[in-house]
N, C-alpha and C positions, 0 to 999 in steps of 0.2 A: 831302503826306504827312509825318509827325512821322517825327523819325530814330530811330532803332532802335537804332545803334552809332557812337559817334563815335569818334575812334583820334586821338591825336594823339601825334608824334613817338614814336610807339615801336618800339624797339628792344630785342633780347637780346644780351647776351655770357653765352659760356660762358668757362670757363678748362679748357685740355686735361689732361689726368693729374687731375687737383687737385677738391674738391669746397670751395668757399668760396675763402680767400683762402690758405689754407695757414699760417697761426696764430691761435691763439684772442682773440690780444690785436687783430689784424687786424678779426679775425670781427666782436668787437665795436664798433671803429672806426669798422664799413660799416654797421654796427647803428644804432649811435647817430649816424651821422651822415645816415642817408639817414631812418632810419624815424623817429626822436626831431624831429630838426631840420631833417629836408626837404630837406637838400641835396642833391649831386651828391656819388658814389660818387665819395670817395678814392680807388679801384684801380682804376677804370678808364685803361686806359694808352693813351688814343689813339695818342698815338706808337707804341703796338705793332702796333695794329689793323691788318687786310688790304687798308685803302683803296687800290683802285689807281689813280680820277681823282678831278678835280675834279667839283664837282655838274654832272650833266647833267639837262636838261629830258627830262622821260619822255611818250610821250603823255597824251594828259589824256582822262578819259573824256570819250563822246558824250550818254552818262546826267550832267545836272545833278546828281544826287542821290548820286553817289558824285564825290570829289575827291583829288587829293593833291599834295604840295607836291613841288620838286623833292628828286629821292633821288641818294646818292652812288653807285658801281658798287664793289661787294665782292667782291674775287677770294678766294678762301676757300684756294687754294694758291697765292697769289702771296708771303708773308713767312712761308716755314718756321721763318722764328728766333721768332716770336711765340708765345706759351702761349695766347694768347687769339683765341678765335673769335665774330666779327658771324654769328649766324643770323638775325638782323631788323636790318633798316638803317632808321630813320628812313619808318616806315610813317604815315603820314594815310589816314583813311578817313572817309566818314562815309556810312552803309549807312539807307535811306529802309526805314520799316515795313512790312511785306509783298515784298520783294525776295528771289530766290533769288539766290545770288551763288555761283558756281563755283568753284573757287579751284583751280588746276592750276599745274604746271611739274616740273620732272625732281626726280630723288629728292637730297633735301638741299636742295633749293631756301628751305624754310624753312617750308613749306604744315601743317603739324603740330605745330611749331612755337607757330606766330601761334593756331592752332586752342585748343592749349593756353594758352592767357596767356588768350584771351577767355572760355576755359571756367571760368578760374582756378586752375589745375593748376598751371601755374607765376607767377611773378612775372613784368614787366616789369624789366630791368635801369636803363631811362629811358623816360618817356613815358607817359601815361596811356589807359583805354577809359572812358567814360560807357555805360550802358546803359538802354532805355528798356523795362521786364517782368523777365520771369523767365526765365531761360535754362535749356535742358536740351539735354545733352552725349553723343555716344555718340562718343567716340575708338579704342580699342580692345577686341579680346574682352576680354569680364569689369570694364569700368571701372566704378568703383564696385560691385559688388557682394561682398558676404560670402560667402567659397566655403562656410563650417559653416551659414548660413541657407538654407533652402528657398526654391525659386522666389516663391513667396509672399511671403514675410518680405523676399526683396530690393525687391520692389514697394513696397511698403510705407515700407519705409528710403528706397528713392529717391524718392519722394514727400513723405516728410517734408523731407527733406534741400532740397527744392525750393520750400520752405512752403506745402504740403496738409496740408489737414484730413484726418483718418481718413475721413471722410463721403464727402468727394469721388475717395479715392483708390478705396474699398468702388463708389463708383456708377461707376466705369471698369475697375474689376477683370475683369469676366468678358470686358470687351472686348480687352483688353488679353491675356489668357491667350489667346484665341479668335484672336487675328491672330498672338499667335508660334506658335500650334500646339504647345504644350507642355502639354494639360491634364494627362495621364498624368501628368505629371511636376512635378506645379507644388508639389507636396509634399514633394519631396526635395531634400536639399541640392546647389546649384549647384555643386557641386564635382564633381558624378557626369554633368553634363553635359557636352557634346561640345560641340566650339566654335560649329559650327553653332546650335545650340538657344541656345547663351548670346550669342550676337548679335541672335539671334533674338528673343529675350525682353527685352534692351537694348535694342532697336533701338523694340519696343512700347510699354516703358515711355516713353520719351523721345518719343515720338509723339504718344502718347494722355492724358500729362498737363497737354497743352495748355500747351506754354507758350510765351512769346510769341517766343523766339527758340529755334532748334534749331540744333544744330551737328554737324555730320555730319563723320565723319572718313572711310578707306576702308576700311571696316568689311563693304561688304555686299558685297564682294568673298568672304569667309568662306561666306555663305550660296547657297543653291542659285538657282538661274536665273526660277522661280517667286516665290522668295522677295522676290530683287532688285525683280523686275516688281512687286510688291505692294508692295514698301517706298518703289519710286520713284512708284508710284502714292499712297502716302500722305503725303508730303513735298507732292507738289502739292496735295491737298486741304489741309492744311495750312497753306500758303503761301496759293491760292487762294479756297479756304472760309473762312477765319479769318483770313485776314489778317495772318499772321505770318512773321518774318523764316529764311527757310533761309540756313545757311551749309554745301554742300558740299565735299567735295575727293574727289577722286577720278582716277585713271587712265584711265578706262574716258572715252571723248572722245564716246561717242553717249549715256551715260551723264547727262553734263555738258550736253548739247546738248539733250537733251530736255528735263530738268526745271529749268535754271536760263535767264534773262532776260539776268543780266551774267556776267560774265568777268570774271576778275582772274587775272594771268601772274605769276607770281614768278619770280623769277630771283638765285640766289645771295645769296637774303636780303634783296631791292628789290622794288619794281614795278615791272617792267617794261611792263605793259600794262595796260589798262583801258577797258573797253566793251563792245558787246551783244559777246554770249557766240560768237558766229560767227567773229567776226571776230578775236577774243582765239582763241578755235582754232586759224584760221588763222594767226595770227602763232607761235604755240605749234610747231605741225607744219612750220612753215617754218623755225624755227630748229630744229627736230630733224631736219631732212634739209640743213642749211647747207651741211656739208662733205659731200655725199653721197659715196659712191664704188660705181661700176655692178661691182663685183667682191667677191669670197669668197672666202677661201684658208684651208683647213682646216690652220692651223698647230698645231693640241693634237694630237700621241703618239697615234695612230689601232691600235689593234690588233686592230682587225677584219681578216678577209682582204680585204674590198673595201669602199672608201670612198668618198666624193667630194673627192678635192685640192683642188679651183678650179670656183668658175663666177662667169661674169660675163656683161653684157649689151653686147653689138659692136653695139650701134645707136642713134642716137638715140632717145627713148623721148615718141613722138608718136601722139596719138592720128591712127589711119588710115594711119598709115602703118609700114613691114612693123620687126617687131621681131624683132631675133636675141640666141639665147644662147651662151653655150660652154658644156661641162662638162667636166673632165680627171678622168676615175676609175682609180683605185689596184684592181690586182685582182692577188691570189697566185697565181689560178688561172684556166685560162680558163672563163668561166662566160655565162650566159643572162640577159640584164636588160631593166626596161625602168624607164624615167625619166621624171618629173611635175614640172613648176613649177607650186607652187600661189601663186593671188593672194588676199589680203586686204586688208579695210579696214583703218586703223589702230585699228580695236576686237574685229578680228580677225573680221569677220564676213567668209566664203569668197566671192569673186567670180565668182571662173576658175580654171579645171584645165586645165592641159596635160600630158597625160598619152597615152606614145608606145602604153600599151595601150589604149589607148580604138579606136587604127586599126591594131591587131596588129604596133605596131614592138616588137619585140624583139631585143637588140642581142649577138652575140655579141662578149665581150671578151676579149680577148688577156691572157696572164700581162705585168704590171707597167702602165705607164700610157698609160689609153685618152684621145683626143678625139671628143668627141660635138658635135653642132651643132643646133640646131634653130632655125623661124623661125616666125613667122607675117606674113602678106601682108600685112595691115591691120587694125594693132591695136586693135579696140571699146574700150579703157577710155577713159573721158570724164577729162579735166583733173583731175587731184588724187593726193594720199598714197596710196600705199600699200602694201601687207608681202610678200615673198617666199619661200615656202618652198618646197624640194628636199627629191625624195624619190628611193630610187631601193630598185629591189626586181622578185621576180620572180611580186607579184600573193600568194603566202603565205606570203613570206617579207619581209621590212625589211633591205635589206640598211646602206643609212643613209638617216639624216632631220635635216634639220637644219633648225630654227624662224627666220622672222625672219633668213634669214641678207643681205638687202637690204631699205633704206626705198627704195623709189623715187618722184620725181616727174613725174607723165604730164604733159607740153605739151600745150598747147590745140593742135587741128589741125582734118581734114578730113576727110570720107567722101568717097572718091574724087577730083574735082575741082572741087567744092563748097567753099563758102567756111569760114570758120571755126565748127567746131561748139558752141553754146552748151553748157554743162553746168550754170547758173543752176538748172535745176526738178532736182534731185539726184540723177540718175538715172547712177550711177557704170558702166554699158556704153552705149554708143553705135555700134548695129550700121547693117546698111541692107537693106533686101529688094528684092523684083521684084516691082513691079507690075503693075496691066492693071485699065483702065476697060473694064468691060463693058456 
């Protein structure tokens, strides 16, 4: 397959406070010395930079068709005395035509970044992209569009802009209205639209004017759940049907898993990973629960009458085998409760409810602070990530909730005295029943 994006050594620096170099005579220096004469940026002040080692070897993709050389490790709070910040370190890439490629890691990692330089938004500070078509970009709400132009007119402008003919932009036109669901509106100016509607209609144009690479930022996080499903449906025809290159980024980890092939990890402005997209996940979720800790301590100024202090989990947390929690609740008054641990995936899709109403515990609590216990015998969730939220209330009332307040990671174990239970075919509960051959 012919490559689509080649990346060689690039890199961004920003400088903090300051836009340019902080004088005009500077300004022009970097001017005439990078753009006129091609060399290496005067102001760049390695000796400033965040570098905190020497080059380490990164994994190397298992895909032939993406590469990269070894990258240094950028700690972005390690030299407070420096003005200047590495948001891309020494990036190599080179992305095979019709590839969906994922592009994930925590927030500042760099992933919007890199998106912008490829989309041409911003410059590279060192380092070149080669591109092989036509690219087209939806970074955030409203990118590129005229807010005084009508839905129409911005079609139109972004189409030229991408070099289409009027012909060809008129014979995609109704399609293109008809999948963001804005005909009502395709005549008035975008400035009277809701964010929802103007991603909506970005997201069309950038789809449907076929071009050979698309670049997807986390944009359809805006748009409704429908909308999502339809926009990730069109990214694969896309990729699939035409043979063209996707680049997304996104948070959303079943998101990433469904429509893209590769993975790519960033980490503080590096690569840290690279390969099928599974496995780039799981290195991703493994280092977001590194430092795990099986406890929650409601330290924020509570001025509720009753809260949740503290909860934490006093067990091993093995699949099949019995898991317990704590909880310590805050109450001014003695009152009537009952308490929920809810599980999710890390895309936040619900798993498991434990909830003491579901088998009419209702707990009376004494003025000032309670302990509450709960267990379960043998835990069904199968090997892997995932999110804990507490609830507690008395069924029409909320008395607290608190989202996300533990990542946990399940061990692989066993259904009663049975060996180790696979969880390979993704089936995140792993229960057991009673049988009988009749």
């Amino acid at each position: 397959m012919p490559t689509s994006i080649k990346i060689e050594n690039l890199s961004k620096q920003y400088r903090l406070g300051t836009i340019g170099t902080g004088t005009l005579s500077h300004d022009l220096k970097r001017w005439w010395t990078t753009s006129i004469r091609g060399k290496e940026d005067p102001y760049l002040k390695i000796g400033e930079t965040n570098i905190l080692a020497s080059n380490q070897q990164i994994n190397k993709s298992t895909n032939q068709h993406i590469n990269k050389s070894t990258n240094q490790q950028i700690n972005k709070s390690t030299n407070q005395q420096s003005n200047y910040i590495w948001a891309l370190r020494d990036i190599n890439l080179e992305i095979e035509q019709g590839d969906v490629v994922g592009i994930i890691g925590k927030n500042g990692a760099g992933k919007s970044t890199l998106l912008k330089i490829l989309s041409r938004v911003t410059k590279p500070t060192t380092g070149s992209i080669k591109y092989n078509g036509r690219i087209a970009s939806l970074l955030e709400v409203g990118t590129g569009f005229h807010p005084e132009m009508t839905g129409r007119e911005n079609i139109y402008m972004n189409g030229a802009i991408m070099g289409m003919t009027r012909y060809e932009i008129t014979s995609k036109l109704d399609e293109i209205i008809a999948f963001a669901g804005v005909e009502r509106y395709i005549d008035t100016p975008v400035k009277r639209y809701s964010s929802g509607m103007t991603v909506r209609l970005g997201f069309s144009i950038a789809a449907h004017l076929e071009p050979d690479i698309l670049v997807v930022d986390e944009v359809l996080a805006v748009g409704d759940a429908e909308f999502q499903k339809k926009a990730i449906g069109k990214m694969q025809d896309v990729s699939k049907g035409g043979g063209r290159t996707v680049l997304f980024v996104s948070h959303n980890m079943a998101a990433v898993k469904n429509l893209c092939n590769t993975g790519i990890l960033l980490e503080n402005g590096i690569i840290r990973k690279i390969g099928e997209v599974d496995e780039v996940i799981n290195v991703y979720n493994t280092e977001q629960t590194r430092d795990i800790k099986t406890y929650f301590i409601n330290d924020v100024s509570n001025t509720s009458p009753i809260y949740v202090a503290e909860f934490k989990i006093i067990t091993d947390i093995v699949t099949g085998k019995e898991f317990g929690f704590e909880a310590k609740i805050f109450t001014e008054t003695e009152i009537s409760t009952a308490f929920a641990v809810g599980v999710r995936m890390p895309d936040s899709t619900p798993i498991m409810h434990i909830y003491s109403g579901h088998v009419g515990e209702v707990f009376k609590l004494k003025k000032g602070l309670n302990f509450l216990k709960g267990k379960i015998d043998h835990l069904s969730l199968g090997a892997g990530f995932y999110d804990i939220n507490i609830w507690l209330g008395d069924g029409a009332t909320v008395y607290d909730y608190h989202k996300n307040v533990l990542n946990i990671i399940v061990k692989e174990g066993a259904i009663r005295e049975f060996g180790p239970v696979s969880t390979k075919n993704g089936y995140p509960v792993i229960t057991d029943a009673k049988w009988n051959l009749l």
